[in-house]
Jmol script that loads the backbone (N, CA, C; Angstrom):
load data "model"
ATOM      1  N   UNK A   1      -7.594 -14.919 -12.034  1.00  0.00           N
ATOM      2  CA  UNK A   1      -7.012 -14.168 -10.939  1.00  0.00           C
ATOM      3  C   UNK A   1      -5.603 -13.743 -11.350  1.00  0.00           C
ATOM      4  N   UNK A   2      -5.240 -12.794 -11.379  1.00  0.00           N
ATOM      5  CA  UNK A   2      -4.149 -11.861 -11.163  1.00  0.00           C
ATOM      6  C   UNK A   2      -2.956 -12.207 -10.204  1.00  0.00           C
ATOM      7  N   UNK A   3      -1.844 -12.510 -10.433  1.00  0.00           N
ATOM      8  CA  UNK A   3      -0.543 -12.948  -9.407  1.00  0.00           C
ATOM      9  C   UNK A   3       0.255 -11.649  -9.834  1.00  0.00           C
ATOM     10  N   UNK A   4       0.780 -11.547  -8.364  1.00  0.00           N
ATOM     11  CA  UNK A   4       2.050 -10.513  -8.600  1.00  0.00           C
ATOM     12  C   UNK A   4       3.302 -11.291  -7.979  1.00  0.00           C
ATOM     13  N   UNK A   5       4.338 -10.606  -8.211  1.00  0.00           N
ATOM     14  CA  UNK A   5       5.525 -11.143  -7.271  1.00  0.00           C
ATOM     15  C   UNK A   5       6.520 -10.110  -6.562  1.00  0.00           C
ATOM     16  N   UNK A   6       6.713 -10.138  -5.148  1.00  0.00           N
ATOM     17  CA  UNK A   6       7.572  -9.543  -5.039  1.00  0.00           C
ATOM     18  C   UNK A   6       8.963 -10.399  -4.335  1.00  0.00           C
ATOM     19  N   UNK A   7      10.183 -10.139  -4.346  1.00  0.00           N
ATOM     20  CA  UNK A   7      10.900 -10.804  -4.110  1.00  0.00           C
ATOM     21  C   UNK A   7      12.241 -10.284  -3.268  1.00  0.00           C
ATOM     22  N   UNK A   8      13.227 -10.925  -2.844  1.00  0.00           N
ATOM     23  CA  UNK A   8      14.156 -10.813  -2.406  1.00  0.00           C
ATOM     24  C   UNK A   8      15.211 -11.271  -2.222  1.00  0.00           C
ATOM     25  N   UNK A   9      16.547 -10.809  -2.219  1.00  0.00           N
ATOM     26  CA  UNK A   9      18.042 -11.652  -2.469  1.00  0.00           C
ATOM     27  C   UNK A   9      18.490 -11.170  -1.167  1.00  0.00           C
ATOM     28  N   UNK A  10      19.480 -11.768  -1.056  1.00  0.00           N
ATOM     29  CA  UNK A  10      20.360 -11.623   0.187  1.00  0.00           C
ATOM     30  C   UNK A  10      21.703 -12.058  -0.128  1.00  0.00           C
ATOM     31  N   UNK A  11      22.826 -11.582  -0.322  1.00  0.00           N
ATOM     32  CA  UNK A  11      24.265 -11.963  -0.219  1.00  0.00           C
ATOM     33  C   UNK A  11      24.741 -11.749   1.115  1.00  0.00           C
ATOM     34  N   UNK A  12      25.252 -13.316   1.544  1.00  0.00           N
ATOM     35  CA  UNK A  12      25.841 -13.117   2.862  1.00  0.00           C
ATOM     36  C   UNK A  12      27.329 -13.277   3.063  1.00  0.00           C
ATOM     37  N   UNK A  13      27.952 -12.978   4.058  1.00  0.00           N
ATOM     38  CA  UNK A  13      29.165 -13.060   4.129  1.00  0.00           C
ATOM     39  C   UNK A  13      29.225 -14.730   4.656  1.00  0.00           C
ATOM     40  N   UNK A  14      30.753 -15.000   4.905  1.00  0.00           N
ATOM     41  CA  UNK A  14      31.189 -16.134   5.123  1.00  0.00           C
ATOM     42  C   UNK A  14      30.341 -16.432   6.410  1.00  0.00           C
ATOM     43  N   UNK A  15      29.943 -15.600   7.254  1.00  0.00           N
ATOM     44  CA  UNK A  15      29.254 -15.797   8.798  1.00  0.00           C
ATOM     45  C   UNK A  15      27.801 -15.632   8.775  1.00  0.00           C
ATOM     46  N   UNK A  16      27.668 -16.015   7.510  1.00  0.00           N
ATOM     47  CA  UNK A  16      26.054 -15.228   7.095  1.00  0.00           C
ATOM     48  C   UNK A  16      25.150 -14.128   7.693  1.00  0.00           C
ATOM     49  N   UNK A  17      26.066 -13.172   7.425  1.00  0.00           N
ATOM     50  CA  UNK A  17      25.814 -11.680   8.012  1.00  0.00           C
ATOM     51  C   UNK A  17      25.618 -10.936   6.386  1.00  0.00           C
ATOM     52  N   UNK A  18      24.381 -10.674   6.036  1.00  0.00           N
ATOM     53  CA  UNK A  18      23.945  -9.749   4.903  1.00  0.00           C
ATOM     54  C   UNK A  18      24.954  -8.602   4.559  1.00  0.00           C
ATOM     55  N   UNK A  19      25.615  -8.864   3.350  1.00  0.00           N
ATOM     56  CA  UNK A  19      26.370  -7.846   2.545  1.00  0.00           C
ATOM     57  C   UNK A  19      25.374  -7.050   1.666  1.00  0.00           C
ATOM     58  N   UNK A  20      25.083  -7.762   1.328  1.00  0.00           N
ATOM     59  CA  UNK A  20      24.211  -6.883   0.004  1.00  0.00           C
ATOM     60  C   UNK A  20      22.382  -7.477  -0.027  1.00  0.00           C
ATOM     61  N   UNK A  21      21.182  -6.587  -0.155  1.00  0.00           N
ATOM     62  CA  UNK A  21      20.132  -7.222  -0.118  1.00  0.00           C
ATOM     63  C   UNK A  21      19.499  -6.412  -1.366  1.00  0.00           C
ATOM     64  N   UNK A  22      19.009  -6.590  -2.080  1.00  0.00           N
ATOM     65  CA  UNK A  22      18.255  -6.060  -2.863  1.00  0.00           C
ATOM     66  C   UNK A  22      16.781  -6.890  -3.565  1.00  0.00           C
ATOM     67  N   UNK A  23      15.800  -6.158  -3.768  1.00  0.00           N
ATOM     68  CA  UNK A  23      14.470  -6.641  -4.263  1.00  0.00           C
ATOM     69  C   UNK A  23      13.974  -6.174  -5.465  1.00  0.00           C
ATOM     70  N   UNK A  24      12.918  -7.021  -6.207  1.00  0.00           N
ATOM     71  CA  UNK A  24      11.984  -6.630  -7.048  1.00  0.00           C
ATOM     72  C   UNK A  24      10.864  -7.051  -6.765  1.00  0.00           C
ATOM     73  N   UNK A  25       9.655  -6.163  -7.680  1.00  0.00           N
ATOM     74  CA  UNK A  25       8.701  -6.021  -7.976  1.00  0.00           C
ATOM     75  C   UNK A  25       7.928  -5.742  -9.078  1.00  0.00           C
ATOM     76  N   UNK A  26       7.828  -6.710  -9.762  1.00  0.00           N
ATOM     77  CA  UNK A  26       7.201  -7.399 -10.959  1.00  0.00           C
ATOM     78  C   UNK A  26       6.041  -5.892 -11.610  1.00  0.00           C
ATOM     79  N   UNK A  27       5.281  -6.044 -10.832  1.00  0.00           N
ATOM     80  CA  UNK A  27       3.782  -4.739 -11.061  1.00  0.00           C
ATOM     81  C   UNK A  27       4.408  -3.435 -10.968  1.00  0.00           C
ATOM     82  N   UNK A  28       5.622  -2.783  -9.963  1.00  0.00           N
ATOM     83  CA  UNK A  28       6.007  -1.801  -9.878  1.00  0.00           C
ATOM     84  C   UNK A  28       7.376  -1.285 -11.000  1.00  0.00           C
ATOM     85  N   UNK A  29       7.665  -2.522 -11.457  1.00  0.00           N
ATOM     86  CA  UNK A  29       8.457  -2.268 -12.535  1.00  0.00           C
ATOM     87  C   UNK A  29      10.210  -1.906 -11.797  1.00  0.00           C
ATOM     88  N   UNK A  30       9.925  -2.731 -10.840  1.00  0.00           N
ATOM     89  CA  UNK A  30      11.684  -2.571  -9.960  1.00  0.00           C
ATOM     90  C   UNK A  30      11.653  -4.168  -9.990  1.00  0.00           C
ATOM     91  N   UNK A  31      13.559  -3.543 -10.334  1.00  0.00           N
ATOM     92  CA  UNK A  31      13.896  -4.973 -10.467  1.00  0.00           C
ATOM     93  C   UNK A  31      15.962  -4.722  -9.945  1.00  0.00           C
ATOM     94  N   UNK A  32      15.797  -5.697  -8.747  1.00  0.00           N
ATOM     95  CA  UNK A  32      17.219  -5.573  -8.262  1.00  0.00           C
ATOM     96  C   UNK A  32      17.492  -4.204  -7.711  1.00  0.00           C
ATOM     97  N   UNK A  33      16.631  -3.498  -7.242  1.00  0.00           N
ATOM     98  CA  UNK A  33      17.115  -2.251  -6.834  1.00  0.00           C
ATOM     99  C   UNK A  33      17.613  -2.602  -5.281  1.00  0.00           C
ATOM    100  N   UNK A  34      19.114  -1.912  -5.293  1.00  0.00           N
ATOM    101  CA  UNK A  34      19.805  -2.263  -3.882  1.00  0.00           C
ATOM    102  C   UNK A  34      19.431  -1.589  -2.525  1.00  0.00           C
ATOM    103  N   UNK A  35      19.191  -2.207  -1.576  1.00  0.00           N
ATOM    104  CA  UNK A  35      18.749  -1.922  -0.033  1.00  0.00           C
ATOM    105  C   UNK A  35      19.488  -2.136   0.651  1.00  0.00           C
ATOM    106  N   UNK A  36      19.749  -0.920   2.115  1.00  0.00           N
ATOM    107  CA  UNK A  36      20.430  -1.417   3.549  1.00  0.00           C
ATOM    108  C   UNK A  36      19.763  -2.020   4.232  1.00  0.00           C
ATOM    109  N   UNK A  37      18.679  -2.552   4.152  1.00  0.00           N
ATOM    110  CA  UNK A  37      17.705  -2.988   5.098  1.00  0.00           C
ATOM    111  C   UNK A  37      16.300  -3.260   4.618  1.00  0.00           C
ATOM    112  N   UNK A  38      15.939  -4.202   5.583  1.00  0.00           N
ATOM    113  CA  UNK A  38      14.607  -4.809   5.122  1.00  0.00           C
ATOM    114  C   UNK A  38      13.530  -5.313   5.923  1.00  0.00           C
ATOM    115  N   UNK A  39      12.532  -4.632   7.115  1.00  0.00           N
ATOM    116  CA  UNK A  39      11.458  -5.160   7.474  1.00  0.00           C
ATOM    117  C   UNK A  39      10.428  -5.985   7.269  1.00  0.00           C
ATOM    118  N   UNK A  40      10.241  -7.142   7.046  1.00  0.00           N
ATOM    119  CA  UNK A  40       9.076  -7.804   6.628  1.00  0.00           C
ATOM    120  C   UNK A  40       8.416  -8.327   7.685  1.00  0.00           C
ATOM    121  N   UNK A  41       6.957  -8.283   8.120  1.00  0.00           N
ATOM    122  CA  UNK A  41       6.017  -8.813   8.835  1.00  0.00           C
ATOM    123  C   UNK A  41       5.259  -9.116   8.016  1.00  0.00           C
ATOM    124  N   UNK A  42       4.369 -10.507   8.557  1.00  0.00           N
ATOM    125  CA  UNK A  42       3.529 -11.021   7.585  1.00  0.00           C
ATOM    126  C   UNK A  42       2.819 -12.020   8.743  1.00  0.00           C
ATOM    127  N   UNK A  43       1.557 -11.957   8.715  1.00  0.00           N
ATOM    128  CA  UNK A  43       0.254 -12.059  10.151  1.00  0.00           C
ATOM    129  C   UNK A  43      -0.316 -13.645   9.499  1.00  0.00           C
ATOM    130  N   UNK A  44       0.224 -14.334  10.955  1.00  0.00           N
ATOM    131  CA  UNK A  44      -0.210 -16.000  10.664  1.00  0.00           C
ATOM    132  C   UNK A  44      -1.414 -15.932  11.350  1.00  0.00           C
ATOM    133  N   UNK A  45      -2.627 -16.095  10.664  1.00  0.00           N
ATOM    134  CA  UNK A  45      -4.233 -16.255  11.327  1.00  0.00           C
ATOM    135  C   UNK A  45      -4.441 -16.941  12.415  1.00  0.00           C
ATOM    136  N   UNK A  46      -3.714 -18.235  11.612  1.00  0.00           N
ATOM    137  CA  UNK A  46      -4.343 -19.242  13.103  1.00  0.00           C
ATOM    138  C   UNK A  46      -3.601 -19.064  14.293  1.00  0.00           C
ATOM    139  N   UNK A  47      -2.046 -19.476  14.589  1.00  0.00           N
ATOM    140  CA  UNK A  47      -1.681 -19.253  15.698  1.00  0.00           C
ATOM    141  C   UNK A  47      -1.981 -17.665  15.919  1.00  0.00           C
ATOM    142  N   UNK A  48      -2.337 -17.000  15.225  1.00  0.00           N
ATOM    143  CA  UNK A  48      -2.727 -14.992  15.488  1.00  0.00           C
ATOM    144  C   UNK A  48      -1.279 -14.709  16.146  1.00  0.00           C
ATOM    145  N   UNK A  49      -0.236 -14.896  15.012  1.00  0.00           N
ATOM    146  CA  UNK A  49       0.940 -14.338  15.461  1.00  0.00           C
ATOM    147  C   UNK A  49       1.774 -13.470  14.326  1.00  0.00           C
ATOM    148  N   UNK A  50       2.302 -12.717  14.623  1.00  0.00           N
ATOM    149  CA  UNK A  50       3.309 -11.725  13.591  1.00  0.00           C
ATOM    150  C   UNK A  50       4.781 -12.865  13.113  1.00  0.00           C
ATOM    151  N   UNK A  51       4.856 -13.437  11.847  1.00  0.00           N
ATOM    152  CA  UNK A  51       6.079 -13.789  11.726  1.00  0.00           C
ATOM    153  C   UNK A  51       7.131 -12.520  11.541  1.00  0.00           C
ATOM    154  N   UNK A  52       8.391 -12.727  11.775  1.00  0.00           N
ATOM    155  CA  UNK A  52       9.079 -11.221  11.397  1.00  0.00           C
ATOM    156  C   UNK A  52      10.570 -11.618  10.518  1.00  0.00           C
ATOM    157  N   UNK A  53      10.889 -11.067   9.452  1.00  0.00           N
ATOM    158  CA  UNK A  53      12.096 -11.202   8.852  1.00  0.00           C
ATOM    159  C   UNK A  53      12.886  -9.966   9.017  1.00  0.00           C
ATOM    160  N   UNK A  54      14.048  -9.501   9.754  1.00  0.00           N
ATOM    161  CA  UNK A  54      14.598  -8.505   9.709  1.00  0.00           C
ATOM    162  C   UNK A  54      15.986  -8.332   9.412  1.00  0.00           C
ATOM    163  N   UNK A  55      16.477  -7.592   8.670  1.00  0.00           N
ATOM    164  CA  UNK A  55      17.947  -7.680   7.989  1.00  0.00           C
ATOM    165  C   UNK A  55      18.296  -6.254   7.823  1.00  0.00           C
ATOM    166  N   UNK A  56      19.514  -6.100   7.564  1.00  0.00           N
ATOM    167  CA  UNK A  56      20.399  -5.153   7.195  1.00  0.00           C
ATOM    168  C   UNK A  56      21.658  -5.342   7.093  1.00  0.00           C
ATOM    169  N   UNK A  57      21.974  -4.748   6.117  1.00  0.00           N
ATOM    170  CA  UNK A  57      23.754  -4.947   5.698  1.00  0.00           C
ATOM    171  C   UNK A  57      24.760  -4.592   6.848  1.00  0.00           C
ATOM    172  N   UNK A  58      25.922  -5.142   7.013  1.00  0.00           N
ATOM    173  CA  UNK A  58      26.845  -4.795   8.184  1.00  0.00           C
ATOM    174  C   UNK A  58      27.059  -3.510   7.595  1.00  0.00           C
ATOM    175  N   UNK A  59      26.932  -2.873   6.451  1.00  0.00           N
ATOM    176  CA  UNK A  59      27.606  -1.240   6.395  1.00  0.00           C
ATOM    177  C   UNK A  59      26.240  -0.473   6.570  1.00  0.00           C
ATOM    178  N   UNK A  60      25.281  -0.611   6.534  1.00  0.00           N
ATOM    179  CA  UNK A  60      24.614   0.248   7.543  1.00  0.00           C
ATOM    180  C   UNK A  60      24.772   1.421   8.564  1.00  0.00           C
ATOM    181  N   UNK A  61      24.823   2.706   7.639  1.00  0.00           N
ATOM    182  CA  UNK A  61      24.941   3.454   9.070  1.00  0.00           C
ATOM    183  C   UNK A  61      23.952   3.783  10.470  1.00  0.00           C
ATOM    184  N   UNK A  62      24.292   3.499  11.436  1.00  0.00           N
ATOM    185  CA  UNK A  62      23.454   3.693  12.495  1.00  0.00           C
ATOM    186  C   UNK A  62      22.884   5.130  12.606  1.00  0.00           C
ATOM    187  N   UNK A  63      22.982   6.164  12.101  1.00  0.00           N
ATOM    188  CA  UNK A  63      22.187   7.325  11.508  1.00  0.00           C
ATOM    189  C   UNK A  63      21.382   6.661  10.795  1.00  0.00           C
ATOM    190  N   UNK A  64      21.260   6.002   9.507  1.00  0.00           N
ATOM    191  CA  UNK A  64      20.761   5.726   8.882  1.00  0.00           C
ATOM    192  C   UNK A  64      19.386   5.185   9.251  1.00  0.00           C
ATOM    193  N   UNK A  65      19.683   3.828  10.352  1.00  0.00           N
ATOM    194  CA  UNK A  65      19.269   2.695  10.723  1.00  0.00           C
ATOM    195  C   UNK A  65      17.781   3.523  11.961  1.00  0.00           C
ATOM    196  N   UNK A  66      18.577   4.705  12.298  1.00  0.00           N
ATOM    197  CA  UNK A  66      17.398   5.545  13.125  1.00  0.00           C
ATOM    198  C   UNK A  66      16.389   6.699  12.752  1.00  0.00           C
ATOM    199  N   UNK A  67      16.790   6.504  11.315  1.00  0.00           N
ATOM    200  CA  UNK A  67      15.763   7.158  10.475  1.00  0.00           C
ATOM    201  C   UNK A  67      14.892   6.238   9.805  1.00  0.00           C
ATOM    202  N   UNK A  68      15.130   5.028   9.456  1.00  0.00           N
ATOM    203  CA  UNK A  68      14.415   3.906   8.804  1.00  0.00           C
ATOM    204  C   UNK A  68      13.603   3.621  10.372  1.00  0.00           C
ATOM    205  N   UNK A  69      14.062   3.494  11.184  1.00  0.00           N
ATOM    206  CA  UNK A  69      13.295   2.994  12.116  1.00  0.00           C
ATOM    207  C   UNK A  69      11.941   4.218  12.422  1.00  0.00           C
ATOM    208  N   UNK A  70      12.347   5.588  12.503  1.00  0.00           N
ATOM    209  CA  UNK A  70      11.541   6.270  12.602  1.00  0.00           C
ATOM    210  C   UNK A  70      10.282   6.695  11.640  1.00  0.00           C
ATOM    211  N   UNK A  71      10.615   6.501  10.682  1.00  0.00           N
ATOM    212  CA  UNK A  71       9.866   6.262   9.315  1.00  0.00           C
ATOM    213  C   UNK A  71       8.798   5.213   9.273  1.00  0.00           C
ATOM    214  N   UNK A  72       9.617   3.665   9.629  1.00  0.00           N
ATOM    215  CA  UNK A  72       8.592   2.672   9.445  1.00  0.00           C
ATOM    216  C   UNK A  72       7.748   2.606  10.422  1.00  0.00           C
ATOM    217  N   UNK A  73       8.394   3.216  11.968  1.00  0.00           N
ATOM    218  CA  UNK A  73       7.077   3.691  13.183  1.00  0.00           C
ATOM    219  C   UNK A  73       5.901   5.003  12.419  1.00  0.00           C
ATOM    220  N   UNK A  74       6.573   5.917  12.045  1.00  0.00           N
ATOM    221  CA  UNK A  74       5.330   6.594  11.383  1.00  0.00           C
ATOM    222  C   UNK A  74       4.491   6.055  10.723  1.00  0.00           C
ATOM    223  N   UNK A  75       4.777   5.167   9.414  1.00  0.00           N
ATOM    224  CA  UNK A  75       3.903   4.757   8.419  1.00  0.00           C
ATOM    225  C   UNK A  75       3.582   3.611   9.155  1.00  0.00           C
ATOM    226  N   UNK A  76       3.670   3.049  10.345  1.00  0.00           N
ATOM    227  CA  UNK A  76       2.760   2.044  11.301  1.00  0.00           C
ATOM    228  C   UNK A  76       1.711   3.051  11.471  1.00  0.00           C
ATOM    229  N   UNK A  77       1.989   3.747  12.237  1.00  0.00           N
ATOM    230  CA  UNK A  77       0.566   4.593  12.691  1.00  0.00           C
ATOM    231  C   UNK A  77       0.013   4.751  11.552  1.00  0.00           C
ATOM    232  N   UNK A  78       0.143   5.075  10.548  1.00  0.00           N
ATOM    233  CA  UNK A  78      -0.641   5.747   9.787  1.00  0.00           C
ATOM    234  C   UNK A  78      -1.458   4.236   9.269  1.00  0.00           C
ATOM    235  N   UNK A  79      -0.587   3.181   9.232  1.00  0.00           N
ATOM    236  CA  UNK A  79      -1.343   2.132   8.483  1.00  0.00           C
ATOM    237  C   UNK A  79      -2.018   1.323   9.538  1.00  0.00           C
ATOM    238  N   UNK A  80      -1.954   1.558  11.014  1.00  0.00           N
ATOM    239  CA  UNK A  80      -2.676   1.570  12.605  1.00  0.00           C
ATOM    240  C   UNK A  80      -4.301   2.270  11.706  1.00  0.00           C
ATOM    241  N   UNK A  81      -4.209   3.502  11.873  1.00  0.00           N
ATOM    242  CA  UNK A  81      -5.483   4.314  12.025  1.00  0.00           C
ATOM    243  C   UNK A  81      -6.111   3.827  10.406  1.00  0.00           C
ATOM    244  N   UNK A  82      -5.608   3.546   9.279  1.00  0.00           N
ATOM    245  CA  UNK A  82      -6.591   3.273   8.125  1.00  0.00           C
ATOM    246  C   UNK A  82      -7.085   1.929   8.335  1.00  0.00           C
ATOM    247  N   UNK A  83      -6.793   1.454   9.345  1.00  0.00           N
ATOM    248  CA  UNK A  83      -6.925   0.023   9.350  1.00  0.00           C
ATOM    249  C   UNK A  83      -8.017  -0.476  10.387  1.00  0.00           C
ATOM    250  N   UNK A  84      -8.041   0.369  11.218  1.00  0.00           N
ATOM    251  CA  UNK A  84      -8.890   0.742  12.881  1.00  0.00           C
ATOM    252  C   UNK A  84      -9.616   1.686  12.635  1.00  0.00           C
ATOM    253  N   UNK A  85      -8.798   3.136  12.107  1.00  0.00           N
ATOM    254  CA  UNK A  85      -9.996   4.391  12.555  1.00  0.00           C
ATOM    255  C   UNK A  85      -9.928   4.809  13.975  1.00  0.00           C
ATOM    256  N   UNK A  86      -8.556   4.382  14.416  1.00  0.00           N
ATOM    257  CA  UNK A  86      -8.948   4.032  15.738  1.00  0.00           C
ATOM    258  C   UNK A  86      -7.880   6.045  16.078  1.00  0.00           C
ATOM    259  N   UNK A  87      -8.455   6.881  16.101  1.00  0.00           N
ATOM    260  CA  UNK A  87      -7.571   8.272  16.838  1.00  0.00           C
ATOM    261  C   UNK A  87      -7.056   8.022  17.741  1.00  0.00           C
ATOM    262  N   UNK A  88      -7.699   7.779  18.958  1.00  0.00           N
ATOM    263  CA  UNK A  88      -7.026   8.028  20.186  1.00  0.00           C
ATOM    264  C   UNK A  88      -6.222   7.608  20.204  1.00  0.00           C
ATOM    265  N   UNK A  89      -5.549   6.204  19.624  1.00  0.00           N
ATOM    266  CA  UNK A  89      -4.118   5.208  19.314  1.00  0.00           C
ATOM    267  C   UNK A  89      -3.489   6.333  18.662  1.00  0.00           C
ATOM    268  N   UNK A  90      -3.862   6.136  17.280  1.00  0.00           N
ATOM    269  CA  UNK A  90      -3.086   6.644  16.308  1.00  0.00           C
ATOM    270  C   UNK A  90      -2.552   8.358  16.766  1.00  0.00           C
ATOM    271  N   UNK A  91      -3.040   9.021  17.634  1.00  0.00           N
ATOM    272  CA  UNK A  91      -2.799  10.299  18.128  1.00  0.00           C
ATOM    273  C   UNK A  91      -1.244  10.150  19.330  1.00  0.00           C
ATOM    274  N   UNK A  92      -1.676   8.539  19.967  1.00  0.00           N
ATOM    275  CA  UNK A  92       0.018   8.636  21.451  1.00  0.00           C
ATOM    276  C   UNK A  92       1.163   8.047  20.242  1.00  0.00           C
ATOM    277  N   UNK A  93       0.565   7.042  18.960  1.00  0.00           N
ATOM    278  CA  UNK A  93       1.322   6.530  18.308  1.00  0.00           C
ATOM    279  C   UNK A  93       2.617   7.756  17.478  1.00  0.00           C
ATOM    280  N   UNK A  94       1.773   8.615  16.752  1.00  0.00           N
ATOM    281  CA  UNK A  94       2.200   9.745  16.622  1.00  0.00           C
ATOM    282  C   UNK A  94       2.623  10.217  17.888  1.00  0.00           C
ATOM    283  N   UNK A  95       2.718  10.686  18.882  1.00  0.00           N
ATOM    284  CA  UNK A  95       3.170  11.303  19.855  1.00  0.00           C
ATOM    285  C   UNK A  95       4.787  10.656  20.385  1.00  0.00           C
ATOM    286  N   UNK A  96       4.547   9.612  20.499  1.00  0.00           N
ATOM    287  CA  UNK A  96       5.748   8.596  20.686  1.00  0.00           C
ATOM    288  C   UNK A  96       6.582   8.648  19.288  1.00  0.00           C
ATOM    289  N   UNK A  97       6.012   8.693  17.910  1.00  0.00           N
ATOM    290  CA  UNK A  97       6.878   9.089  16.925  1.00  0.00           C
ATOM    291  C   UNK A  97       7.693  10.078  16.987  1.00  0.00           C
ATOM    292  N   UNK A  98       7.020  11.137  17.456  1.00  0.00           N
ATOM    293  CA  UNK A  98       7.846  12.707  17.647  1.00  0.00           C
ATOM    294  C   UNK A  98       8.535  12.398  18.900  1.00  0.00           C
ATOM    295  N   UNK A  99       8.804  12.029  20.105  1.00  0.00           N
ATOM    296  CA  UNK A  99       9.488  11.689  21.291  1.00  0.00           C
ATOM    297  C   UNK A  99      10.663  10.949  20.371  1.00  0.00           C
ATOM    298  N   UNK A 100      10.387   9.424  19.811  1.00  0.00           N
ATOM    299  CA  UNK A 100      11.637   9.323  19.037  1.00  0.00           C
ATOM    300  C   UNK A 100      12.310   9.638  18.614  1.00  0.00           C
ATOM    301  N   UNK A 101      11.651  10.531  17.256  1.00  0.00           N
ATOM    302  CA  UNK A 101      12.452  11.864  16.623  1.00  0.00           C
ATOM    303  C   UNK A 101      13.327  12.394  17.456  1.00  0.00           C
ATOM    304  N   UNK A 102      12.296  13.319  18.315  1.00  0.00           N
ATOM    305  CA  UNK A 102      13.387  14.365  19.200  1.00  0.00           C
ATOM    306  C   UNK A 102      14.651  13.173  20.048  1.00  0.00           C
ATOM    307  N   UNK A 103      14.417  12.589  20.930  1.00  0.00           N
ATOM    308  CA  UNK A 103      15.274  11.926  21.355  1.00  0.00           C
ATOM    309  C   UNK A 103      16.651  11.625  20.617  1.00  0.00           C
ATOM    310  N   UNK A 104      16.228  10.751  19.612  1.00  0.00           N
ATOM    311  CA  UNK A 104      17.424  10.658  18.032  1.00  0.00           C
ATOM    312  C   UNK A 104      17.735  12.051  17.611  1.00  0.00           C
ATOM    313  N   UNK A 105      17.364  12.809  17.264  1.00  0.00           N
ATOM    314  CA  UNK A 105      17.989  14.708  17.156  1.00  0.00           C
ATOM    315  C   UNK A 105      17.251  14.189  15.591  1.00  0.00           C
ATOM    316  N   UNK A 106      16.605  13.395  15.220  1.00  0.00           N
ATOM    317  CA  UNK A 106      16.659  13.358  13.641  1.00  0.00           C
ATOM    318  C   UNK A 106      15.306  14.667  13.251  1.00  0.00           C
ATOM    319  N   UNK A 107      16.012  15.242  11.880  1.00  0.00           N
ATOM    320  CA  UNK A 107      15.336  16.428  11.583  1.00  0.00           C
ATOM    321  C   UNK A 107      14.254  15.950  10.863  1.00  0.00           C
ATOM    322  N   UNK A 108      13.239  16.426  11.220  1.00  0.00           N
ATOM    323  CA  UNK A 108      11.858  16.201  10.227  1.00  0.00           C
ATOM    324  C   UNK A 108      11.229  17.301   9.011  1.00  0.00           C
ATOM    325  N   UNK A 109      11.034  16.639   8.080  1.00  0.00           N
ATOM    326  CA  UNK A 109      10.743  17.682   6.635  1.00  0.00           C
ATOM    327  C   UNK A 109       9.569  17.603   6.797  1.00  0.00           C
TER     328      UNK A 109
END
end "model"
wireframe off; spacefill off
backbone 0.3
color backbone group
């Protein structure tokens, strides 16, 4: 069997508030590449609960922080419907993506 690794650092300040976070990935050939931020969910079977790790650097811009957010709601839906098949979700999921968007003014390519 095949192991991969992916990993993660965290430098914190004296109040342990994340200065600097950066990760690698062994198979993808990144190593230490620096991040403002970092979502991780990862699905505990038995209790059937979402653990959640969430971080970001205090210099974070809040522009920033509402485009990452809008992004990782898109690629939910999208990883919603390959996962379900399920349209009718994945169609308000998308719908509520674009309401975000517009709401935030953030421009979409």
């Amino acid at each position: 069997m095949k192991k991969t690794q992916i990993s993660f650092n965290v430098e914190l300040d004296e109040n342990k508030i994340p200065e600097k976070i950066s990760w690698s990935a062994t198979d993808g050939g990144i190593k230490n590449k620096e991040s403002k931020a970092v979502f991780l969910s990862v699905w505990d079977h038995e209790p059937q609960e979402t653990l959640k790790i969430d971080l970001w650097t205090k210099d974070m811009p809040v522009d920033q922080m509402n485009i990452f957010f809008h992004q990782t709601l898109v690629s939910m839906s999208d990883t919603y419907f390959r996962s379900t098949n399920n349209e009718k979700m994945t169609d308000s999921f998308k719908q509520f993506c674009d309401y975000f968007a517009e709401k935030l003014n953030i421009k979409l390519s």
